[in-house]
C-alpha atoms as one frame of an Amber mdcrd trajectory, in Angstrom:
protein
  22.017 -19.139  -4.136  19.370 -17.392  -2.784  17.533 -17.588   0.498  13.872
 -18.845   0.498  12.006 -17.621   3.876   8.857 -19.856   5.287   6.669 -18.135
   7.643   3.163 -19.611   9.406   0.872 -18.201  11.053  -2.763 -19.242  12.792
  -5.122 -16.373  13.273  -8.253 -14.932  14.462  -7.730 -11.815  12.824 -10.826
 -11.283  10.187  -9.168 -12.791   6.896  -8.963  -9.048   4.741  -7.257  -7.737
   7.663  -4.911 -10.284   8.029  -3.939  -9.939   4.350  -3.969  -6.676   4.238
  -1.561  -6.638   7.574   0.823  -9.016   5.560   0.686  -6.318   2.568   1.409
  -3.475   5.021   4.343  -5.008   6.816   6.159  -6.259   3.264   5.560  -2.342
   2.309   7.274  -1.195   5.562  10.340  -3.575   5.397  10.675  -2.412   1.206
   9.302  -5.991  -0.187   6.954  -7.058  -2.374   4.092  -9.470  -2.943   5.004
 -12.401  -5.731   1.667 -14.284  -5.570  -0.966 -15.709  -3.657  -3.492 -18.275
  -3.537  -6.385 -17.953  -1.597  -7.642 -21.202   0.023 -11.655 -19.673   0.892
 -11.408 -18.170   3.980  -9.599 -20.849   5.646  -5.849 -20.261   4.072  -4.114
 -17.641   2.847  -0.383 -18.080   0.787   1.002 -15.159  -0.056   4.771 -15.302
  -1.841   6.851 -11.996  -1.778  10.202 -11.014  -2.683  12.403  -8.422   0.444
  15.392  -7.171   0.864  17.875  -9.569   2.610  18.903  -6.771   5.649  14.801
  -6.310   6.535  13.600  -9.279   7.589  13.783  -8.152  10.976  11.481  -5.156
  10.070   8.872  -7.272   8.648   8.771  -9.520  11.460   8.361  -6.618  13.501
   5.732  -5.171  12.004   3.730  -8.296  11.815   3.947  -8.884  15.352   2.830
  -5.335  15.531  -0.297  -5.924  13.531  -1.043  -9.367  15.721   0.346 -11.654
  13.622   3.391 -14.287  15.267   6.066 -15.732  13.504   8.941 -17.735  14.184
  11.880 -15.521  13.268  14.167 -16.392  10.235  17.994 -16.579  10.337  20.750
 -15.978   8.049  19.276 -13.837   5.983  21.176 -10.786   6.607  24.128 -10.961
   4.204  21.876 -12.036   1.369  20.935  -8.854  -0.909  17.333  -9.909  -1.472
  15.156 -12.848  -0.050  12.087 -14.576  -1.780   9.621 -16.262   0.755   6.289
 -17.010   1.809   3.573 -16.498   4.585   1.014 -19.243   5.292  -1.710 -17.505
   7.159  -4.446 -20.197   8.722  -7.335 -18.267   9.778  -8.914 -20.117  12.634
 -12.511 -18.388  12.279 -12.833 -19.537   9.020 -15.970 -21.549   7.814 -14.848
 -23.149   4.810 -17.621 -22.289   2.395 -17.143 -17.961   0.692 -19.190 -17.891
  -1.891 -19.272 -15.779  -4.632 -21.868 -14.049  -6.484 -21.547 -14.913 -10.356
 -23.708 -12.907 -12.850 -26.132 -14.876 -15.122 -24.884 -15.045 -18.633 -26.657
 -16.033 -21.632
């Protein structure tokens, strides 16, 4: 069976930065983004897949980039872990529109 990590996080980090802190810290630790589902600019999900012996390194380097997590155990004998980061951005105004294009 494999292990499933849950992360959360509340933020007032500006929301690309924030993502793009996420993508940077999976990249450092060897991981990968899955998915994600973009909730406007209040939530972020973001699903990824790491291996099992570098969770510690990703925590690291989100705490490094501003972001706090709880930190996950019993993950260290597993040879990969899937999980997800819920990041809540506490700025956020609810409403990002989009431009779209007139069609006819």
């Amino acid at each position: 069976m494999r292990n499933f990590l849950k992360y959360e996080a509340v933020t007032t980090m500006e929301r690309n930065a924030a993502l793009t802190a996420v993508a940077d810290a999976l990249g450092a630790a060897g991981g990968w983004i899955v998915d994600h589902t973009l909730f406007s600019d209040i939530m972020a999900t973001i699903r990824f897949a790491l291996p099992g012996d570098r969770t510690g390194i990703f925590e690291a380097a989100l705490a490094d980039a501003g972001l706090t997590v709880e930190p996950a155990a019993g993950t260290a004998g597993a040879e990969e872990v899937n999980g997800a980061i819920s990041l809540t951005f506490a700025r956020g105004s609810g409403d990002l529109r989009r431009d779209v294009p007139a069609f006819s």
